[in-house]
C-alpha positions as CSV (number, residue, x, y, z in Angstrom):
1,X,74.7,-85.0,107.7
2,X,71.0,-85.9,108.1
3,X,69.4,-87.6,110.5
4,X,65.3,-88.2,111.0
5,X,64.0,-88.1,114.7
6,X,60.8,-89.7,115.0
7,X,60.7,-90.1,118.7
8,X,60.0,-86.5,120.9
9,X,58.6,-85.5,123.9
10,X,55.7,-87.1,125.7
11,X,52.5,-84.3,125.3
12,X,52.6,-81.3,123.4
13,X,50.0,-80.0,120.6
14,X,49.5,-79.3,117.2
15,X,49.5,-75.5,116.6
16,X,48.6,-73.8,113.5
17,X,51.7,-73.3,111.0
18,X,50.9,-70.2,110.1
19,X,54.0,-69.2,108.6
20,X,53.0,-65.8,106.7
21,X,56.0,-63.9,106.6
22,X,58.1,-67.2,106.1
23,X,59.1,-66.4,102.4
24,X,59.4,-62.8,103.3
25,X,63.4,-61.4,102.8
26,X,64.2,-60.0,105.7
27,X,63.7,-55.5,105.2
28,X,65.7,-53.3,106.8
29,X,64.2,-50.6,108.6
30,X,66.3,-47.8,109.2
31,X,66.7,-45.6,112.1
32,X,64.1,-44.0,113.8
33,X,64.1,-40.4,116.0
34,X,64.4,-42.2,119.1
35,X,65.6,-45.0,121.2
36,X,64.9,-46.0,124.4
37,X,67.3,-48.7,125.3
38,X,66.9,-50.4,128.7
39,X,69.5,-51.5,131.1
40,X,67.7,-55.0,131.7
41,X,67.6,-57.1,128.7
42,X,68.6,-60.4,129.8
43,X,68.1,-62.3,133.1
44,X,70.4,-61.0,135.8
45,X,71.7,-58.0,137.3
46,X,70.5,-55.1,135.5
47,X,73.3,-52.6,134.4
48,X,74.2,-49.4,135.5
49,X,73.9,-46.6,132.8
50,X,77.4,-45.1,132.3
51,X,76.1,-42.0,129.9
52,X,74.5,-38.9,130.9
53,X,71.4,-36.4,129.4
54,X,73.3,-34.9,127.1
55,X,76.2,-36.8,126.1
56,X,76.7,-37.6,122.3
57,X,76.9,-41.4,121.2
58,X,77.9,-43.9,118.5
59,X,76.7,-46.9,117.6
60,X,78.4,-49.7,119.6
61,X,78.8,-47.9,122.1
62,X,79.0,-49.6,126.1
63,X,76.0,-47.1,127.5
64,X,75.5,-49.9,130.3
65,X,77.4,-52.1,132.8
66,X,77.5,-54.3,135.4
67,X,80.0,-56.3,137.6
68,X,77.8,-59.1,138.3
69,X,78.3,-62.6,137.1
70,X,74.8,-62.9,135.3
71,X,74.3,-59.9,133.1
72,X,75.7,-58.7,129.5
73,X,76.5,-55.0,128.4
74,X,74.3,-52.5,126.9
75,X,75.1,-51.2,123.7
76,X,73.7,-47.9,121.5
77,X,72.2,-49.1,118.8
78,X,72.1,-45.6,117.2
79,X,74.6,-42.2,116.7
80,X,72.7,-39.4,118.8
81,X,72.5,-37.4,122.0
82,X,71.2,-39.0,125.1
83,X,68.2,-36.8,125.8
84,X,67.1,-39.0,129.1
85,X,68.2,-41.5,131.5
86,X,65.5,-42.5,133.5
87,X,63.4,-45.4,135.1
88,X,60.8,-46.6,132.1
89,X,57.9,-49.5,132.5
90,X,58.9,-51.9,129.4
91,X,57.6,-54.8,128.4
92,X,56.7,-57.3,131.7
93,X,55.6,-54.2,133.4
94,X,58.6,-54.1,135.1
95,X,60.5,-50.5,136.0
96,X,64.1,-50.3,134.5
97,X,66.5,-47.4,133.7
98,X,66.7,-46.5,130.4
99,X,68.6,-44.4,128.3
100,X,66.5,-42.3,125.7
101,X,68.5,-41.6,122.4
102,X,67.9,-38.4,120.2
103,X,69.3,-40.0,116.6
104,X,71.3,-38.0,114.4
105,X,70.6,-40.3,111.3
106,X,74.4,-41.0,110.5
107,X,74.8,-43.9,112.2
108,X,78.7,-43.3,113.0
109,X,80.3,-46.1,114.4
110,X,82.4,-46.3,117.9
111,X,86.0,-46.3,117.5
112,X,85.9,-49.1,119.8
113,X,84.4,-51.3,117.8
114,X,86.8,-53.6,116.4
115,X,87.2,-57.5,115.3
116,X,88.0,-59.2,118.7
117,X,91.1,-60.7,119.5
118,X,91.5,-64.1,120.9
119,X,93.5,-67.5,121.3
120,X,91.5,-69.5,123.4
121,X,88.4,-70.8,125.3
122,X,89.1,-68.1,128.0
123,X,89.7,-65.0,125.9
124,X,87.1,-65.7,123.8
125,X,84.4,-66.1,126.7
126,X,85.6,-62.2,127.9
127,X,85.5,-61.0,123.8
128,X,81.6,-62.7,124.0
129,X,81.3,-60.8,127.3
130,X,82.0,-58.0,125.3
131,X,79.5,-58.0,123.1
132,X,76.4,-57.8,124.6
133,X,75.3,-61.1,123.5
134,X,72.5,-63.0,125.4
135,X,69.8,-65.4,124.1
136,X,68.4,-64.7,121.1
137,X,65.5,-67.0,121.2
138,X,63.1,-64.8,124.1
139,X,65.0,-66.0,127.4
140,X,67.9,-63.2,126.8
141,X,70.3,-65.6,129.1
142,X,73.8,-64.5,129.1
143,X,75.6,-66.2,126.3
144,X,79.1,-65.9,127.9
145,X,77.8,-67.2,131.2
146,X,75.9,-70.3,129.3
147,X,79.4,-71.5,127.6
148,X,81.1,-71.9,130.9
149,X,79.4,-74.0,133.0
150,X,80.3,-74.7,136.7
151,X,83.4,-77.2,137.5
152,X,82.0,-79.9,137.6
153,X,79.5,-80.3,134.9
154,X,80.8,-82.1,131.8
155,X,79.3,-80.9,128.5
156,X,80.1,-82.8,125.5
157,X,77.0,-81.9,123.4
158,X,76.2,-78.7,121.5
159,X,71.7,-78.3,120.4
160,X,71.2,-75.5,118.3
161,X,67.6,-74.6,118.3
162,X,66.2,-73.8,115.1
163,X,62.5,-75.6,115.9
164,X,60.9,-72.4,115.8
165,X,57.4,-73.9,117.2
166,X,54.9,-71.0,117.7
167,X,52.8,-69.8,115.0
168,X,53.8,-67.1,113.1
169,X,56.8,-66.2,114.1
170,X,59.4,-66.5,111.1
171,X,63.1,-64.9,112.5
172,X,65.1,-67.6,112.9
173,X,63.7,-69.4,110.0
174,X,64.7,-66.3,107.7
175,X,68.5,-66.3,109.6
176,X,69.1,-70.1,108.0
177,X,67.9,-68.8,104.6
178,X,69.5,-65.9,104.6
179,X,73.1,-66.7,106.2
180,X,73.3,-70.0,106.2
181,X,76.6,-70.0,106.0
182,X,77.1,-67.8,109.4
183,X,75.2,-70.1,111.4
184,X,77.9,-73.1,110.5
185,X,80.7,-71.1,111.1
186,X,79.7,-70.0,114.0
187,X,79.4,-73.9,115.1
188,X,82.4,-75.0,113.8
189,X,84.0,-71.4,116.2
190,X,82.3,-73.5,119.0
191,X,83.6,-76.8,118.1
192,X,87.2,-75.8,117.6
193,X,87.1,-74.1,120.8
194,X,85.3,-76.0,123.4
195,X,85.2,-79.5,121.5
196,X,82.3,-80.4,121.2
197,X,81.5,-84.4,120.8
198,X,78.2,-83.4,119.1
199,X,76.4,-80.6,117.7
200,X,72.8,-81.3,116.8
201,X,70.8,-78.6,114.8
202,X,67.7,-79.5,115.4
203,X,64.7,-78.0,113.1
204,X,61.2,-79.1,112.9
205,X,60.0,-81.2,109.6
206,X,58.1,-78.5,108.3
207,X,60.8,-76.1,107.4
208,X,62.4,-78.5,104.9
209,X,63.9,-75.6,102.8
210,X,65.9,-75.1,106.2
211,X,66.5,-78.4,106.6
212,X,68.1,-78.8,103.1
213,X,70.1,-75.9,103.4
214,X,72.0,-77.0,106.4
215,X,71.9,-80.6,105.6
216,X,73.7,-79.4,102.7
217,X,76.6,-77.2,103.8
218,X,77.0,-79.6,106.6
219,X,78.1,-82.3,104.3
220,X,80.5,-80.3,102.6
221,X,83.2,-80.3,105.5
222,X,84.7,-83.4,106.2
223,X,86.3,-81.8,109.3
224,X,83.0,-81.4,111.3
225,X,80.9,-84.0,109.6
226,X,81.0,-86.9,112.3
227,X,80.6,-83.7,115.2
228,X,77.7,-81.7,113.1
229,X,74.1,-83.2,112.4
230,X,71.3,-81.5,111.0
231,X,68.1,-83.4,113.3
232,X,65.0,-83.3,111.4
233,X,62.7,-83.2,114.3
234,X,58.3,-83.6,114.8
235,X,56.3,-80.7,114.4
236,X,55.1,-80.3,117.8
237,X,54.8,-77.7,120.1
238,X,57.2,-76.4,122.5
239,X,59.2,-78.6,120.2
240,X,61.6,-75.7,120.8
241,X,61.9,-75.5,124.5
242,X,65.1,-76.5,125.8
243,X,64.0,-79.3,128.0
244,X,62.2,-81.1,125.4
245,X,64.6,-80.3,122.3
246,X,67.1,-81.5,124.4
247,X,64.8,-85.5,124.5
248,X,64.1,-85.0,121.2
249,X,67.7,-84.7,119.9
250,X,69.8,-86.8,122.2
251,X,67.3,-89.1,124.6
252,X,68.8,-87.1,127.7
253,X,65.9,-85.8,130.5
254,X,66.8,-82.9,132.5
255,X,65.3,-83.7,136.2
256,X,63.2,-80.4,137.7
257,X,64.9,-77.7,139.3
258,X,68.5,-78.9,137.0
259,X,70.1,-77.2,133.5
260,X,71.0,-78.7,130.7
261,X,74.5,-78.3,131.6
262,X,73.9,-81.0,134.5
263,X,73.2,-83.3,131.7
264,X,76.1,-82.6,129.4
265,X,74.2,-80.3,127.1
266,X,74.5,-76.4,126.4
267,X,71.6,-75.3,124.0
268,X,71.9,-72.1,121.7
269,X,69.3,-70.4,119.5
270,X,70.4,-70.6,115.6
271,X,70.4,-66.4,115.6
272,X,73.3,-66.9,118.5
273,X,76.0,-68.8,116.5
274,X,75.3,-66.5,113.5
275,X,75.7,-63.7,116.0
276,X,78.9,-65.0,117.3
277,X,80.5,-65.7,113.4
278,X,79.1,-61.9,112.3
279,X,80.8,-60.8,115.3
280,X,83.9,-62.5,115.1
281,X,84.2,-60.7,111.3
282,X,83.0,-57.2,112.5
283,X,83.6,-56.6,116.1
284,X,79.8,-55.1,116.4
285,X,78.5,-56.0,119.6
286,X,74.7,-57.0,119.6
287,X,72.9,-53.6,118.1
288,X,70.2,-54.9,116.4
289,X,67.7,-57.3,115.7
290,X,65.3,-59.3,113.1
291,X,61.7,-59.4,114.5
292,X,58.9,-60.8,112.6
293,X,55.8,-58.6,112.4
294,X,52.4,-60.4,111.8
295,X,49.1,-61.0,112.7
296,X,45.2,-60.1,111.3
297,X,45.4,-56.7,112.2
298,X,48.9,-55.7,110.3
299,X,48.3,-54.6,107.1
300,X,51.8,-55.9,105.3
301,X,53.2,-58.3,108.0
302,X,57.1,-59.2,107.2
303,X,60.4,-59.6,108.9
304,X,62.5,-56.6,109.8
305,X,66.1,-56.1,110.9
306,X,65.6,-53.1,113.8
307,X,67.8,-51.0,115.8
308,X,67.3,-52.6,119.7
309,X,65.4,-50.3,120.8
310,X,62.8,-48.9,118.4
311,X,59.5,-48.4,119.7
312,X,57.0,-51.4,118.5
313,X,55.2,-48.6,117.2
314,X,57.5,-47.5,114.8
315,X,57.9,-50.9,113.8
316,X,53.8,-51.5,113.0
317,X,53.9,-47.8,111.1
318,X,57.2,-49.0,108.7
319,X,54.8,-51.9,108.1
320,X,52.3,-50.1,106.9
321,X,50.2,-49.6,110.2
322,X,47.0,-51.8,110.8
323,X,44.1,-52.7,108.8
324,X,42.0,-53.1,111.6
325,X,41.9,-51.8,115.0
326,X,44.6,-54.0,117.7
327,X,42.7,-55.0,120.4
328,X,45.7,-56.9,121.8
329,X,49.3,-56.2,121.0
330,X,51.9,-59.5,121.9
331,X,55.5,-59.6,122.1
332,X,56.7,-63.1,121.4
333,X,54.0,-65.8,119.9
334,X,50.4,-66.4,120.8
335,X,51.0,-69.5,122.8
336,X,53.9,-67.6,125.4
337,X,54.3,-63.7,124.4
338,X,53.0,-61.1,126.4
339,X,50.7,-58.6,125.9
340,X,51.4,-54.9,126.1
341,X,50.3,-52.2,127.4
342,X,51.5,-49.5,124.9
343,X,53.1,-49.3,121.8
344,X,55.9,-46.9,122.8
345,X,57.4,-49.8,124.9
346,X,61.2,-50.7,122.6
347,X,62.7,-53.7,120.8
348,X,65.1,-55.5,123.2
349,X,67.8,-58.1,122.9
350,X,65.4,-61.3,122.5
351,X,62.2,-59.8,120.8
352,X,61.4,-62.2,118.1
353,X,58.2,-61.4,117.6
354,X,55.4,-58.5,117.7
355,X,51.9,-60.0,116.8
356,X,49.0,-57.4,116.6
357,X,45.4,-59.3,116.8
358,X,42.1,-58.4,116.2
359,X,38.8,-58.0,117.6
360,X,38.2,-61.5,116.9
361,X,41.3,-63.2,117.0
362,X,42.2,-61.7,120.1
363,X,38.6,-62.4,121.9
364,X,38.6,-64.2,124.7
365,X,35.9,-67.0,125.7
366,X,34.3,-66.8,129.4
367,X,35.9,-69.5,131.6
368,X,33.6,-72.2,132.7
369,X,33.9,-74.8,134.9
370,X,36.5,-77.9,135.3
371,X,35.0,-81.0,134.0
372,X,37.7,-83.0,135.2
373,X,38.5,-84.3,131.6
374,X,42.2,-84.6,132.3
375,X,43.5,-83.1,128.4
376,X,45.6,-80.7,130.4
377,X,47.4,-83.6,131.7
378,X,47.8,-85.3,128.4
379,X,49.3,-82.1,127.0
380,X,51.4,-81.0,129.5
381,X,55.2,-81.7,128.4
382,X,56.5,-81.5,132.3
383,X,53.8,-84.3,133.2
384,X,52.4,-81.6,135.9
385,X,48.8,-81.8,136.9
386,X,47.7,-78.3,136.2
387,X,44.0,-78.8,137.4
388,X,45.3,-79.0,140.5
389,X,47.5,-76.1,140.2
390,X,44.8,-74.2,139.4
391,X,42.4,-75.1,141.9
392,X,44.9,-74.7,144.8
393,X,46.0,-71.1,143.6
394,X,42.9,-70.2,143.5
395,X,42.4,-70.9,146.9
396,X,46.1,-70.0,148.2
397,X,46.8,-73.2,149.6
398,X,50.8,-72.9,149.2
399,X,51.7,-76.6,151.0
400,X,49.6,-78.0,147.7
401,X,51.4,-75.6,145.3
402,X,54.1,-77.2,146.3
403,X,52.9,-80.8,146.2
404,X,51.8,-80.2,142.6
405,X,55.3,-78.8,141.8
406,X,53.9,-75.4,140.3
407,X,57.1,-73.9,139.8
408,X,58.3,-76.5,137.6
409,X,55.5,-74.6,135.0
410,X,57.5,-73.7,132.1
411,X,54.2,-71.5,131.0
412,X,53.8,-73.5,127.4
413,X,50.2,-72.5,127.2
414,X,49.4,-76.2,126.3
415,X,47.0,-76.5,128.7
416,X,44.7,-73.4,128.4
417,X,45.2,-74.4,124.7
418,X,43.5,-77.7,124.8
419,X,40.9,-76.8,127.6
420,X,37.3,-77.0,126.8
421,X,36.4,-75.0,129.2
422,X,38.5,-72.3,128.9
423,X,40.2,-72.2,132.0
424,X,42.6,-69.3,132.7
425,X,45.2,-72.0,133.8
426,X,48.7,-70.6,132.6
427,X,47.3,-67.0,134.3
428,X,46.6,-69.0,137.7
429,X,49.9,-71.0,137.6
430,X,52.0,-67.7,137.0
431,X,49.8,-66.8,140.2
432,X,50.7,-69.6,142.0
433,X,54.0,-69.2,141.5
434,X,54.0,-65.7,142.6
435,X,52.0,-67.1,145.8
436,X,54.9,-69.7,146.4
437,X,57.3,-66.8,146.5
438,X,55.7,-65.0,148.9
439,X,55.6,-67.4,151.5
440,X,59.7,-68.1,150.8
441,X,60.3,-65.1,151.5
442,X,57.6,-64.6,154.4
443,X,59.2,-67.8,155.6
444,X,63.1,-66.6,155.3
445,X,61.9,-63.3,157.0
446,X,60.7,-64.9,160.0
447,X,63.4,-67.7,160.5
448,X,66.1,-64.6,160.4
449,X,64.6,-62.8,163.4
């Protein structure tokens, strides 16, 4: 079933569709000499490696753990011998351990790796634990944690986020064409198990070849019509963010500092379900990875399937290098990915994206003055005042960061998007939030002595 949502969120922007890679069937790489597979891909507890230099490994294999609530296993993506296990700077610039894998090409599979077993809500939570699923959209939360919320919190309504707002980036867009049929079964698995009142699939009006297909096998169940709609939703970024998919699709507003769950929603990325249907069938935990490679300095941008943990470099050389010289490397989009520092950092969990820019797409314009024309304002989705934010980081003043709610910042970029003067405003927001944590914990330190 279709269904045509023409109110959304208040603010936003129009972002280029540049959708390159869009028609682009998804290429499978292969396996390349190495791996290096960290033991933080998701937010939570990092694991703990549970191989050693030198032992030999299949794909599927557990090479990471951890006891903690919030965390998911780590998996070898690749058959090989562990040549290191050691701390690595990955993506955010952040140290984690990570095992290095010496492939072997054959790409022999675990014996553990087997269809999983369950009968209901609780065993199939611990089979989900199992297989390293988190986010698939570029927040890497714990899947299994995500599907069981507190006592307390009544969820009757299931989003699946197939918006897909930032330029370029094509991934999830190529998981509806291409398994179409995976992504509905893995909603109706959802709906038999935790029922569900609604499911809303919400994708943004101009992917109407996505739209269609859904629409279309949607309509052929009579079982899960009334539960399952297909929400043809306004192009507008962060169309796709959870807060605003979630007003977009059902009218709901999640207050600050709360989770969707407090309003009776859960909201997946459309890779997830197909995940959890693939995984159902196969038993192979979360090993790999589509990623959309694109931008004016890739010389045949496209989308490829990946082992997790490939360098980015590899990934740029399989599609055919660069034309020009990068001058700035993103993972993620150009309104929220982050730049890195080298091309040996690897594909994780929730990479959906690796944009390399050029010399003149990548340039940046010299910051001038606040005119006090209030666009940022208009623009911003969480009705924040970033201005303000801005001025007050810059001048550490921590009682106003709080006044102006700066951690409520879900870094959209809108703002330093719409800003004629080129204010560094998402750069000095992340700062202020940094600055607001600093003085918690200077606070907490001095109130325990």
């Amino acid at each position: 079933m279709l269904f045509t949502k023409k109110a959304t969120f208040r603010g936003g922007v129009p972002v280029p569709h540049w959708k390159n890679t869009a028609e682009a069937e998804t290429l499978q790489m292969g396996v390349p000499s190495k791996v290096y597979i960290p033991m933080l891909q998701h937010i939570g507890a990092p694991c703990t490696p549970v191989v050693n230099k030198g032992d030999t490994v299949k794909v599927g294999q557990v090479i990471g753990t951890s006891d903690k609530l919030i965390s998911a296993p780590i998996h070898s993506s690749v058959s090989g011998r562990v040549t290191n296990v050691a701390p690595m700077v990955v993506f955010n610039g952040q140290s984690v351990m990570t095992v290095e894998i010496e492939t072997d090409g054959l790409q022999e599979v675990h014996e553990d790796v087997k269809p999983p077993v369950f009968n209901n809500k609780e065993e199939f939570l611990e089979q989900l634990k199992k297989s390293g699923l988190v986010g698939l959209g570029g927040a890497g939360f714990p899947t299994h944690v995500k599907l069981a919320p507190p006592p307390g919190k009544e969820v009757d309504t299931l989003i699946i986020n197939g918006s897909e707002c930032e330029p370029y980036i094509t991934s999830d867009y190529r998981e509806i064409i291409e398994n179409s049929w995976n992504i509905l079964l893995g909603v109706y698995t959802l709906v038999d198990l935790f029922g569900f009142k609604n499911v809303w699939i919400g994708i943004e009006d101009n992917k109407p070849e996505a739209i269609k297909v859904l629409s279309n096998i949607a309509a052929k169940d009579d079982k899960y019509s009334d539960v399952v709609k297909v929400v043809k939703l306004k192009s507008r970024y962060p169309q796709g963010a959870e807060k605003m998919l979630i007003y977009a699709c059902t009218g709901r507003k999640v207050p600050p500092g709360k989770l969707p769950a407090d309003v009776g929603v859960i909201v997946m990325n459309i890779n997830s379900v197909s995940f959890i249907r693939e995984y159902i069938r196969t038993g192979m935990p979360l090993v790999k990875k589509r990623v959309t490679v694109d931008g004016p300095a890739v010389k045949n941008p496209a989308n490829v399937e990946v082992p997790i943990g490939t360098p980015i470099a590899d990934v740029f050389e399989f599609c055919g290098g660069f034309r020009s010289e990068p001058v700035k490397v993103l993972m993620g989009g150009p309104m929220m990915g982050v730049a890195q520092y080298s091309l040996q950092y690897p594909v994780l969990k929730h990479t959906n994206a690796l944009i390399a820019l050029d010399e003149k797409s990548a340039k940046i314009p010299p910051e001038g003055p606040c005119i006090r024309c209030g666009r940022c304002v208009d623009v911003c989705p969480m009705n924040l005042m970033p201005l303000h934010i801005n001025r007050h980081s810059l001048h550490g003043d921590v009682e106003a960061l709080e006044k102006y709610h700066a951690n409520d910042c879900m870094e959209c970029g809108c703002c330093s998007y719409v800003c004629p003067a080129k204010r560094h405003l998402v750069q000095s927001i992340r700062l202020a939030k940094a600055q607001l944590r600093q003085a918690a914990t200077a606070a907490a330190a001095k109130g325990g002595k």
